[in-house]
DRENBALUM-947850 format. One record per residue: residue number from 1; residue in one letter; x, y, z of N, C-alpha, C, O, CB in turn. Coordinates in Angstrom, 1 decimal, padded with zeros to 4 digits, always signed. Each point is the difference from the previous one (the first is absolute). Last residue first. Glycine has a CB too. Layout:
<pts>
+-------+-------+--------+--------+--------+--------+--------+--------+--------+--------+--------+--------+--------+--------+--------+--------+--------+
: gukol : kemar :   n.xx :   n.yy :   n.zz :  ca.xx :  ca.yy :  ca.zz :   c.xx :   c.yy :   c.zz :   o.xx :   o.yy :   o.zz :  cb.xx :  cb.yy :  cb.zz :
+-------+-------+--------+--------+--------+--------+--------+--------+--------+--------+--------+--------+--------+--------+--------+--------+--------+
:   NUM :     A :      X :      Y :      Z :      X :      Y :      Z :      X :      Y :      Z :      X :      Y :      Z :      X :      Y :      Z :
...
+-------+-------+--------+--------+--------+--------+--------+--------+--------+--------+--------+--------+--------+--------+--------+--------+--------+
</pts>
This chain:
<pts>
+-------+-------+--------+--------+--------+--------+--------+--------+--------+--------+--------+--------+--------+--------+--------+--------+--------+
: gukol : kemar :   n.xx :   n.yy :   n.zz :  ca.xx :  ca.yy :  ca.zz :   c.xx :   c.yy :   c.zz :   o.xx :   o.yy :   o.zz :  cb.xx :  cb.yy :  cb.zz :
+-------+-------+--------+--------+--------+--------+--------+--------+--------+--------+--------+--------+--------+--------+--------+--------+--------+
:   113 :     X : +120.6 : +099.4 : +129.6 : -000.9 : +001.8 : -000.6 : -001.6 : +000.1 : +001.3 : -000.8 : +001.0 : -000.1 : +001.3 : -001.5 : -003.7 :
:   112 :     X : +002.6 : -003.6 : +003.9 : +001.4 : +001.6 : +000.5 : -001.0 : +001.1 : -000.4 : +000.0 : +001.1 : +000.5 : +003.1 : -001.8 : -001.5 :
:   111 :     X : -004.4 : -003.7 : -000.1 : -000.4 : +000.2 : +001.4 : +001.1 : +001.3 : +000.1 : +000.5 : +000.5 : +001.1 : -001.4 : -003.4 : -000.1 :
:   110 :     X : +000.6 : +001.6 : -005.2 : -001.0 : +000.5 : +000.0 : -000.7 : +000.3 : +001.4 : -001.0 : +000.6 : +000.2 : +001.1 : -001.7 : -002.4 :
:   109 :     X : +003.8 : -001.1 : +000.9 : +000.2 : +001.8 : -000.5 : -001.6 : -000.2 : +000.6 : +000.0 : +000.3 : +001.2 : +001.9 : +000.7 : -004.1 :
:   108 :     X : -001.0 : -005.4 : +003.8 : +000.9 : +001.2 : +000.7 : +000.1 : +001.6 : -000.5 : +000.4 : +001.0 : +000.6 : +001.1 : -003.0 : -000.1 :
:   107 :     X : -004.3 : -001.3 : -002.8 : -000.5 : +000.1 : +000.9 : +001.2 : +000.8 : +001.3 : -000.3 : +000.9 : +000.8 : -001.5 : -003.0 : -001.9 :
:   106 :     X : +003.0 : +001.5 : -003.6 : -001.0 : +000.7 : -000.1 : -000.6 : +000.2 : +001.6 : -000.2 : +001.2 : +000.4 : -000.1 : -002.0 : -003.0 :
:   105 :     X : +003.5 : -002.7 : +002.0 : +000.8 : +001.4 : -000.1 : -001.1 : +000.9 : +000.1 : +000.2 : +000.7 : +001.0 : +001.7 : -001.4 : -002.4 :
:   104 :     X : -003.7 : -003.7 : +001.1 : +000.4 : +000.4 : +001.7 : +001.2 : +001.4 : -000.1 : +000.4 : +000.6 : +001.1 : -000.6 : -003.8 : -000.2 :
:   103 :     X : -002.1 : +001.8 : -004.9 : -001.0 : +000.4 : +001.0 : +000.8 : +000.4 : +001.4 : -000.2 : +000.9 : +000.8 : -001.6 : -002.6 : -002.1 :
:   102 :     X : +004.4 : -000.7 : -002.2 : -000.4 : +001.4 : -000.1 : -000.9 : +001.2 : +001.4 : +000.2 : +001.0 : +000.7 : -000.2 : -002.3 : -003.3 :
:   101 :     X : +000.5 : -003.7 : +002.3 : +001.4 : +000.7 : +000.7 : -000.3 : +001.3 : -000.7 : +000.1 : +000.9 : +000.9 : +001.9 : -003.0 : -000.7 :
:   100 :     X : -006.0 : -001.6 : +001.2 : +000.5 : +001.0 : -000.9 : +001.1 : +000.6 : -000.2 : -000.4 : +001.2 : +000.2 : -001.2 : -001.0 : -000.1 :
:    99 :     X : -001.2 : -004.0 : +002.3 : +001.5 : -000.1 : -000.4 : +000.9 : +001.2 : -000.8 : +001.1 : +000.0 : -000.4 : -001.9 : -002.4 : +000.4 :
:    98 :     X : -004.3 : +002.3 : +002.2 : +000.2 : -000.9 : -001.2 : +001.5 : -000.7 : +000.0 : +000.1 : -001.2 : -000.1 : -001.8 : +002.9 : -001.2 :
:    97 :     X : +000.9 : +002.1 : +003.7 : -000.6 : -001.4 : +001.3 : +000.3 : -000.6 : -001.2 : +001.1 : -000.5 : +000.1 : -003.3 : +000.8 : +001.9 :
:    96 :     X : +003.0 : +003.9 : -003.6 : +001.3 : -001.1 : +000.8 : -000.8 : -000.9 : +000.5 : +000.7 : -000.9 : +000.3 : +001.1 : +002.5 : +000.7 :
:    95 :     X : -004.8 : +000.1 : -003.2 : +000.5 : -000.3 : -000.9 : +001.5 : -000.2 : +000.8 : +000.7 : -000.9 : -000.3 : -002.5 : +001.9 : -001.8 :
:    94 :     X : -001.7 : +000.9 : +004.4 : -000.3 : -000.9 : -000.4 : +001.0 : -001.0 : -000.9 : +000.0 : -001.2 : +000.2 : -002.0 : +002.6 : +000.3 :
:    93 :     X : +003.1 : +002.9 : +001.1 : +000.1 : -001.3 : +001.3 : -000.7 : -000.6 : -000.6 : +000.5 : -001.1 : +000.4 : -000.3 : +001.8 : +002.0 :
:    92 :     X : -000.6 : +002.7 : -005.6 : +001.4 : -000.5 : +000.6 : +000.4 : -001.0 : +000.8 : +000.9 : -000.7 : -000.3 : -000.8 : +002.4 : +000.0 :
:    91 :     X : -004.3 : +000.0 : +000.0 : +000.3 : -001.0 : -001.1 : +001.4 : -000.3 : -000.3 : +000.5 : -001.1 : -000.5 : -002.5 : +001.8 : -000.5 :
:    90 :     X : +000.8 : +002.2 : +004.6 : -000.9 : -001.0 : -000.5 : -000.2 : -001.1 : -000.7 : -000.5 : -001.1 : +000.3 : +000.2 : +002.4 : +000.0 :
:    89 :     X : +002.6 : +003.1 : -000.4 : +000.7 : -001.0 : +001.8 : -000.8 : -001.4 : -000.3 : +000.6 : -001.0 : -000.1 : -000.5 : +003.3 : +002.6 :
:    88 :     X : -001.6 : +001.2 : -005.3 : +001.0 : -000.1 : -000.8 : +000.8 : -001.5 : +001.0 : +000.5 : -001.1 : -000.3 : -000.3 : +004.4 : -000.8 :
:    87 :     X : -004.2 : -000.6 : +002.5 : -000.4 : -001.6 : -000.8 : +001.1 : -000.4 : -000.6 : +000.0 : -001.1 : -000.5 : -002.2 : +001.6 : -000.1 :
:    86 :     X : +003.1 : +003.1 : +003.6 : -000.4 : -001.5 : +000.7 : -000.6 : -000.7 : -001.3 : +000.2 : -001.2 : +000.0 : -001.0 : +002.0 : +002.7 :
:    85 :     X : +002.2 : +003.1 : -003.9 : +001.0 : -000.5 : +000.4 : -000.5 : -001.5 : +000.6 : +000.4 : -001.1 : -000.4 : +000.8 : +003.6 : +000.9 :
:    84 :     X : -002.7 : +001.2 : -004.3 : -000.7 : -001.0 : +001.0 : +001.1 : -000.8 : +000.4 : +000.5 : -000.8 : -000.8 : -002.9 : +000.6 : -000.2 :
:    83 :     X : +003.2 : +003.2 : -002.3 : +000.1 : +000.5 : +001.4 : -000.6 : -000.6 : +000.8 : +000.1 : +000.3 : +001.1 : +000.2 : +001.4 : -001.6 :
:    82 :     X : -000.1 : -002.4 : -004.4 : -001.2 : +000.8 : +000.2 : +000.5 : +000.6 : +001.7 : -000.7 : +001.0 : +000.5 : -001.4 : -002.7 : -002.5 :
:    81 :     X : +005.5 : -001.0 : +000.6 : -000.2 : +001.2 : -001.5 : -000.9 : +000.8 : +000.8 : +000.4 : +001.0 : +000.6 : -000.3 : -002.4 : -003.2 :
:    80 :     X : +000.2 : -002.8 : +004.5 : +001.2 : +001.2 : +000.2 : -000.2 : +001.1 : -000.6 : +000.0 : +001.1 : +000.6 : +001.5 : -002.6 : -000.6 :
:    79 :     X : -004.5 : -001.8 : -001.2 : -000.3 : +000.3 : +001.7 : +001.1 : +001.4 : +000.6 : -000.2 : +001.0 : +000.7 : -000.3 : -004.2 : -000.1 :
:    78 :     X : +001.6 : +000.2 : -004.9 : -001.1 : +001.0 : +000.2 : -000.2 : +000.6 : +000.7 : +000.3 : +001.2 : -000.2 : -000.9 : -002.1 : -000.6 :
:    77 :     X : +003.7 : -002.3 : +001.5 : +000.0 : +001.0 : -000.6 : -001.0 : +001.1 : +000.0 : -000.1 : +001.0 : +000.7 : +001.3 : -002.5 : -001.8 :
:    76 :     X : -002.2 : -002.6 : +003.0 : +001.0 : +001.0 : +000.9 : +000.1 : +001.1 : -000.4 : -000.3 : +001.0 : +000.6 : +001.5 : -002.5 : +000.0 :
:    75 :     X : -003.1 : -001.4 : -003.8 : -001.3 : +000.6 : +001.2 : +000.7 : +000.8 : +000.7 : -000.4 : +001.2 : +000.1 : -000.9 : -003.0 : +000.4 :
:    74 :     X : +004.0 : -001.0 : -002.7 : -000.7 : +000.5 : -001.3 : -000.8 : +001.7 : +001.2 : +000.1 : +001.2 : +000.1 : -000.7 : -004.6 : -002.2 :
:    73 :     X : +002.1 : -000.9 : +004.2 : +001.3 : +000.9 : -000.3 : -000.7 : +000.9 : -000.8 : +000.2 : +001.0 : +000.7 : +001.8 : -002.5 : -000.6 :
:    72 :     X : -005.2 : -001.7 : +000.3 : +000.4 : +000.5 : +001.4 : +000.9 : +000.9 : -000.3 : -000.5 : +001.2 : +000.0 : +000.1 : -003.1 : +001.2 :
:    71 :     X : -000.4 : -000.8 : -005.3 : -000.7 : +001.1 : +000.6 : -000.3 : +001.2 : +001.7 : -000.5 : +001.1 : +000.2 : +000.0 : -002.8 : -002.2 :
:    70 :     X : +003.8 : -002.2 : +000.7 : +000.1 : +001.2 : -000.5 : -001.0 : +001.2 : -000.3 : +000.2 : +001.2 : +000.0 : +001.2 : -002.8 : -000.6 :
:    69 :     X : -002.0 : -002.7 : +003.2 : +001.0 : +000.7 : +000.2 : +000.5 : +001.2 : -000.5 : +000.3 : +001.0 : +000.7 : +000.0 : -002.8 : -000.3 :
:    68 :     X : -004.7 : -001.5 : +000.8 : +000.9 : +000.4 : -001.2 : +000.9 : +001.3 : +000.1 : -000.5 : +001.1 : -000.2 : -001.1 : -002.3 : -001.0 :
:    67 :     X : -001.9 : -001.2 : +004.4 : +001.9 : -000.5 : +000.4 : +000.6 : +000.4 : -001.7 : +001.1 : -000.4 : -000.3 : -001.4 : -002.4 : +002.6 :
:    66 :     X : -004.9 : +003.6 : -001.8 : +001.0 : +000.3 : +001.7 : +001.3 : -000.2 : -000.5 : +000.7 : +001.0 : +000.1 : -002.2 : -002.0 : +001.9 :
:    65 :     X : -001.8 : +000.6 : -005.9 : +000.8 : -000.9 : +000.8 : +000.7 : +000.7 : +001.0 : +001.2 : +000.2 : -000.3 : -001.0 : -001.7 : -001.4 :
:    64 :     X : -003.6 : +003.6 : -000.3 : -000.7 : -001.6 : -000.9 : +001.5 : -001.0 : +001.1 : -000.2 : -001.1 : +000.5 : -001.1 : +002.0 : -004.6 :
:    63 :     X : +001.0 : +003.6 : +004.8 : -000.8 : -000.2 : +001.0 : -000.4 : -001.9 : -001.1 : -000.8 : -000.9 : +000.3 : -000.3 : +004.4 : +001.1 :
:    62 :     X : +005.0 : -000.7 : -002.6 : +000.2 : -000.5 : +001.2 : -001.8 : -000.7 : +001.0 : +000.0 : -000.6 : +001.0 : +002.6 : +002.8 : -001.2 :
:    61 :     X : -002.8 : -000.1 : -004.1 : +001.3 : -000.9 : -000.3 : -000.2 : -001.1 : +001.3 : -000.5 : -001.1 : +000.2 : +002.4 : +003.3 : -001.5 :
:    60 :     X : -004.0 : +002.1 : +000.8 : -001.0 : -001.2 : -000.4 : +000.5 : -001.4 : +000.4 : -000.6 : -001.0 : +000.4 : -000.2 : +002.3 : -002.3 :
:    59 :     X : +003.0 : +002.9 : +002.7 : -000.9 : -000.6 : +001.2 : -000.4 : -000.8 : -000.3 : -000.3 : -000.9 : +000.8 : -000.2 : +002.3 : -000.1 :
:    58 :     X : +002.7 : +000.4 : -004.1 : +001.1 : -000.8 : +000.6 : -001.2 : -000.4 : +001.8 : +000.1 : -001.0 : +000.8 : +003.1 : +002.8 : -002.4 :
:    57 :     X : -005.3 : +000.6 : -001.8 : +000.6 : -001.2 : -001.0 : +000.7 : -001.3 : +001.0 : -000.1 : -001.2 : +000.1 : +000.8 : +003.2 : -002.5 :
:    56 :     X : -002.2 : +003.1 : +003.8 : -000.8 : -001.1 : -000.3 : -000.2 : -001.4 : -000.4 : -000.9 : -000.8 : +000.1 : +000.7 : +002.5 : -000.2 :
:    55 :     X : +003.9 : +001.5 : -000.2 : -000.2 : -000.1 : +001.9 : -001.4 : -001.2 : -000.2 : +000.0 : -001.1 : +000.4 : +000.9 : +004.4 : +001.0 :
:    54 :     X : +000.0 : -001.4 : -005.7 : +001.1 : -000.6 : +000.7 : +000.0 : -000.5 : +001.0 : +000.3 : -001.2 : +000.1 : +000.4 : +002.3 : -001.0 :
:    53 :     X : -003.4 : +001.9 : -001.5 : -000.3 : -000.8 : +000.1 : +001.1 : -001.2 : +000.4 : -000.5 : -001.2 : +000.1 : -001.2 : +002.4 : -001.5 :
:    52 :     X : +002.7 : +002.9 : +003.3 : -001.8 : -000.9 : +000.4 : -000.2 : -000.9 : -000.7 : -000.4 : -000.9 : +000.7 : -000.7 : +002.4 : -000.2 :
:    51 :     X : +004.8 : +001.1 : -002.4 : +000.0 : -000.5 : +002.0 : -001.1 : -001.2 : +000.1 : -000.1 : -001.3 : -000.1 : +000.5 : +004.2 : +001.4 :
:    50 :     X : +002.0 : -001.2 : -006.0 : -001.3 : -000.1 : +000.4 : -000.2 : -000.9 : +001.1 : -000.3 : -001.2 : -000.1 : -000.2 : +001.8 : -001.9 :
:    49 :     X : +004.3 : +001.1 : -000.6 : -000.7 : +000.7 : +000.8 : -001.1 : -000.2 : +000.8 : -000.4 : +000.7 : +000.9 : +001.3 : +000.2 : -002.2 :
:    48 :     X : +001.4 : -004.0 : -001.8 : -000.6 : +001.5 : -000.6 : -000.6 : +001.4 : +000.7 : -000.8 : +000.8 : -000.5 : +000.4 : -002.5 : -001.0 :
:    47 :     X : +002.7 : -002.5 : +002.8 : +001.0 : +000.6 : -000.9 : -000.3 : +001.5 : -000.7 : +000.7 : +000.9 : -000.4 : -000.2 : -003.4 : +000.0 :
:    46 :     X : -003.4 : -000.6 : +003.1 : +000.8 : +000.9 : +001.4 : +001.1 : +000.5 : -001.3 : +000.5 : +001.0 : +000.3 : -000.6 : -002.7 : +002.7 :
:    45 :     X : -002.8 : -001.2 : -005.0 : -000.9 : +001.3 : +000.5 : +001.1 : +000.8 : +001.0 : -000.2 : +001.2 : +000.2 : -002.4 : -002.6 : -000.3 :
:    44 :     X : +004.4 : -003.2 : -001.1 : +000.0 : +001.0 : -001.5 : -001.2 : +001.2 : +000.2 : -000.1 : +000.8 : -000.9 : +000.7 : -003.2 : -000.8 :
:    43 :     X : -000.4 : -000.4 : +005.6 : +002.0 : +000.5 : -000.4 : -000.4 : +001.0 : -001.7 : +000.3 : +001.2 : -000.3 : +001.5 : -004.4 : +001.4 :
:    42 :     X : -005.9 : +000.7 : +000.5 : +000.6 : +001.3 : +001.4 : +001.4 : +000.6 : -000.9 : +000.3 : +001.1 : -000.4 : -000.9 : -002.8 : +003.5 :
:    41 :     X : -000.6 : -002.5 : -005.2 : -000.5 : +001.4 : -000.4 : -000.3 : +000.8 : +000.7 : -000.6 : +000.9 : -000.5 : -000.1 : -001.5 : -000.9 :
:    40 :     X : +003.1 : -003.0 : +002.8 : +000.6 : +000.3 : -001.1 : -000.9 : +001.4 : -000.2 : +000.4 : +001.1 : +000.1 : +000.5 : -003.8 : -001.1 :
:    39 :     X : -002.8 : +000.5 : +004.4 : +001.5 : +000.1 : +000.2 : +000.5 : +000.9 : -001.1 : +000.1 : +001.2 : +000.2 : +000.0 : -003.5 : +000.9 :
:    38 :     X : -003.9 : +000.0 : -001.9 : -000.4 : +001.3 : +000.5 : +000.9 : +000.6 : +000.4 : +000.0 : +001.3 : -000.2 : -001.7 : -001.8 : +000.7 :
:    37 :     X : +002.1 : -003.8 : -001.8 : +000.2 : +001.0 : -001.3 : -000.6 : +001.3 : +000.6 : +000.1 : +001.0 : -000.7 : -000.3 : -002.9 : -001.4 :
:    36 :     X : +001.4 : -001.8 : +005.3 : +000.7 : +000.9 : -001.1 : -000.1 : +001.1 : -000.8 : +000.7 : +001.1 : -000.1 : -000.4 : -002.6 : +000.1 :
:    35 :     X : -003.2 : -001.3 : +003.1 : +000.6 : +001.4 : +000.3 : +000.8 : +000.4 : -001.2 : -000.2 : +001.1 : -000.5 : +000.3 : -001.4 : +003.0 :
:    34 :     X : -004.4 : -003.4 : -002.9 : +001.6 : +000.0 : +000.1 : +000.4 : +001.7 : +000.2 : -000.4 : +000.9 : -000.7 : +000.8 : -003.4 : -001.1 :
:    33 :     X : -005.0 : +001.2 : +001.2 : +000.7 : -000.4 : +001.3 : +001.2 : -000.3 : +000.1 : +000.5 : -000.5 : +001.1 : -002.1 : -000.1 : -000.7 :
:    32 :     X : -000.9 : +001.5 : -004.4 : -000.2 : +001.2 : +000.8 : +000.3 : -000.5 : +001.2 : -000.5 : +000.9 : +000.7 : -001.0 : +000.3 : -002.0 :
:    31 :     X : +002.1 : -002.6 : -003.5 : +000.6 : -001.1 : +001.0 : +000.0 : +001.6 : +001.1 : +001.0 : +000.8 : +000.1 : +001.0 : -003.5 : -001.8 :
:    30 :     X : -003.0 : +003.6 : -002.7 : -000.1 : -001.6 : -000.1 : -000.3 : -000.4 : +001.1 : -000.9 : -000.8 : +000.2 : +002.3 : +000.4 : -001.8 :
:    29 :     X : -000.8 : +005.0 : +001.5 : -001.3 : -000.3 : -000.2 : +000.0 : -001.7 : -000.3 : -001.1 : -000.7 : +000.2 : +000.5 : +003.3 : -001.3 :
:    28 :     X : +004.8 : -000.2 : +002.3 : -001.2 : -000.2 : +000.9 : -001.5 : -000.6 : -000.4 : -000.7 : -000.7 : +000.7 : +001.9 : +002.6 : +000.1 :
:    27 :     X : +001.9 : -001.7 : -004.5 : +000.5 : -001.1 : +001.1 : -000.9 : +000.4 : +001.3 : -000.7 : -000.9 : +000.5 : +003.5 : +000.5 : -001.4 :
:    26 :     X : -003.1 : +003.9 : -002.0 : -000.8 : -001.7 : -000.7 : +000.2 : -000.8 : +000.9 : -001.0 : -000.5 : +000.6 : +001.5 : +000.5 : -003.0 :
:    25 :     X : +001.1 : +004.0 : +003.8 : -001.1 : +000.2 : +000.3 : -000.4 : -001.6 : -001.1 : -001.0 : -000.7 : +000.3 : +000.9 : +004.0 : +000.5 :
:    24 :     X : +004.3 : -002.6 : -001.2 : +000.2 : +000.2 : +000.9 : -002.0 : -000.7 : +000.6 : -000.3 : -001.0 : +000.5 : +003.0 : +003.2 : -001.2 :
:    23 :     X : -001.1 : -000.9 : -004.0 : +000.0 : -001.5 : +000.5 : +000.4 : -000.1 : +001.9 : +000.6 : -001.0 : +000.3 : +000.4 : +000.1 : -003.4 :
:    22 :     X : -001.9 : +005.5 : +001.3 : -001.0 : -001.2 : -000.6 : +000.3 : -001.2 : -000.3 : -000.9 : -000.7 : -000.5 : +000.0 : +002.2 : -000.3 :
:    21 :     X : +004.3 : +001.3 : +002.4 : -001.3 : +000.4 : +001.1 : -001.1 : -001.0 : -000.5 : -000.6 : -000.8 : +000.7 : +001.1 : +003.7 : -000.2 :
:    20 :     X : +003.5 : -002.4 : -003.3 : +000.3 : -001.0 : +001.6 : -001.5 : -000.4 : +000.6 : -000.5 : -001.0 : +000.2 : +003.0 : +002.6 : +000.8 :
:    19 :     X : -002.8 : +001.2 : -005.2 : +000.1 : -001.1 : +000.2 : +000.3 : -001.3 : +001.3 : -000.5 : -001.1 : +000.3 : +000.7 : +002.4 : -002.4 :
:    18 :     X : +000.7 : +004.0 : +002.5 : -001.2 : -000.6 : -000.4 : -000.7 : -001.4 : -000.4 : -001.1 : -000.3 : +000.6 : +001.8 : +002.2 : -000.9 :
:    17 :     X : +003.6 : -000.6 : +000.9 : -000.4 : +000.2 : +001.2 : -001.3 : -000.4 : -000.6 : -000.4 : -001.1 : +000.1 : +002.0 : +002.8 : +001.2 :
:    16 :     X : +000.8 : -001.5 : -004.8 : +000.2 : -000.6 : +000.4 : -000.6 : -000.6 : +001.3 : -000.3 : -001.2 : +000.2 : +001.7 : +001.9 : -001.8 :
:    15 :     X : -002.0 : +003.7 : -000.5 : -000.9 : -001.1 : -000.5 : +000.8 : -001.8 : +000.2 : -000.6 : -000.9 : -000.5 : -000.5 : +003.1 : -001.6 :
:    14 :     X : +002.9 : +001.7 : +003.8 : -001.2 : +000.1 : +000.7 : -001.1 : -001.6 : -000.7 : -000.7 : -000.9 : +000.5 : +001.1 : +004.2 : -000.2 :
:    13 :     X : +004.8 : -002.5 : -001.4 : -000.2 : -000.6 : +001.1 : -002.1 : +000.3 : +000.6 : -000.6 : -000.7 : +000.8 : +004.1 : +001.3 : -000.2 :
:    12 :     X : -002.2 : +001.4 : -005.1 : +000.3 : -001.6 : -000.1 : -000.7 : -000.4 : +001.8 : -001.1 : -000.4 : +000.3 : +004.0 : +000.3 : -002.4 :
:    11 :     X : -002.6 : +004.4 : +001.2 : -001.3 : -000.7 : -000.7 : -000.1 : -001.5 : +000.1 : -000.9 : -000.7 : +000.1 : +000.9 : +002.4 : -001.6 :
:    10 :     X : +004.0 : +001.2 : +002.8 : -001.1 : -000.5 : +001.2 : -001.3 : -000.1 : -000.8 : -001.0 : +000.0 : +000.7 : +002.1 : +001.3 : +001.6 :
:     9 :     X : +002.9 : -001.3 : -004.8 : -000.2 : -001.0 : +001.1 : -001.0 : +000.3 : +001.3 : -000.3 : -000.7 : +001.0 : +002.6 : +000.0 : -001.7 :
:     8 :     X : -001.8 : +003.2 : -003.9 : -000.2 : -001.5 : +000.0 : -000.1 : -000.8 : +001.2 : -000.8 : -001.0 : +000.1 : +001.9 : +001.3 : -001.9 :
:     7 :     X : -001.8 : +004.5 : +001.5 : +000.0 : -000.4 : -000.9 : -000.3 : -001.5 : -000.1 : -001.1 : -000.5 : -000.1 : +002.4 : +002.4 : -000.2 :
:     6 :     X : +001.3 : +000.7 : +004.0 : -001.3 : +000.4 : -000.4 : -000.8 : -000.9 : -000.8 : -000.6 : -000.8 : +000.7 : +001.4 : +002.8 : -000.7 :
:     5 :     X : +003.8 : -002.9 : +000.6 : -000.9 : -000.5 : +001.3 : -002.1 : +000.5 : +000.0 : -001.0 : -000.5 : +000.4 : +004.1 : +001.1 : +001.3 :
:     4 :     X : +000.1 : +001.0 : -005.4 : +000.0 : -001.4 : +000.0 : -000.9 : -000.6 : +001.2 : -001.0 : -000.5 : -000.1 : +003.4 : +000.5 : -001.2 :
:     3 :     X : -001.0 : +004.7 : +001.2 : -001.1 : -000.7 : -001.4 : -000.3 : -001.1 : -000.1 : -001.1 : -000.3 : -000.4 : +001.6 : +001.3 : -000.9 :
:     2 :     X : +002.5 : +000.2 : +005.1 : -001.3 : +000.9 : -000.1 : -000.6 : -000.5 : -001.0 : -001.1 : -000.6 : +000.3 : +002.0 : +002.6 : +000.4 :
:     1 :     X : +003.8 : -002.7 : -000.9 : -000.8 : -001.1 : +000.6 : -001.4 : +000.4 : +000.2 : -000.8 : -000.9 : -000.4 : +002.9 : +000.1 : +001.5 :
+-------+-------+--------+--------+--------+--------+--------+--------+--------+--------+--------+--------+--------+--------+--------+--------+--------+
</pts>
């Protein structure tokens, strides 16, 4: 499996990822007050490791609409990872105030740490 995963499929999945990302950043550039697509391309930068530009994408997200949900949950994560507990509590209680049922599991682990 080594040659193959080498070889074919992670050339394939990057240059697939790759394309995501550039109709990701088009659709911001059509329509730069819709959260989504910054939503979506946080998710395909957090696949590649890439925190910050991520955390940037999903602040953008939440600051074009307060009440978008999944970028709130998105943020928690993160927040977790890097050890920022209160911004993790943050957007956690933001996104249960929403109706979030995840959020409100995330916001009880995240009040025990």
């Amino acid at each position: 499996m080594g040659f193959f995963r080498k070889e074919l499929i992670d050339p394939a999945l990057d240059a697939q990822t790759r394309r995501e990302i550039e109709e990701q950043q088009a659709a911001i550039a059509a329509d730069p007050s819709n959260p989504r697509p910054y939503y979506n391309l946080a998710l395909l930068y957090r696949m590649q490791w890439k925190k910050d530009e991520a955390l940037g994408l999903l602040l953008e997200a939440v600051r074009l609409d307060p009440a978008f949900v999944p970028a709130h949950v998105a943020l928690a994560e993160i927040y977790v990872v890097c050890g920022d507990m209160a911004a993790a509590r943050r957007h956690a209680e933001q996104a249960s105030a929403l109706g979030d049922q995840r959020a409100r599991g995330m916001l009880s682990r995240y009040s025990e740490e």
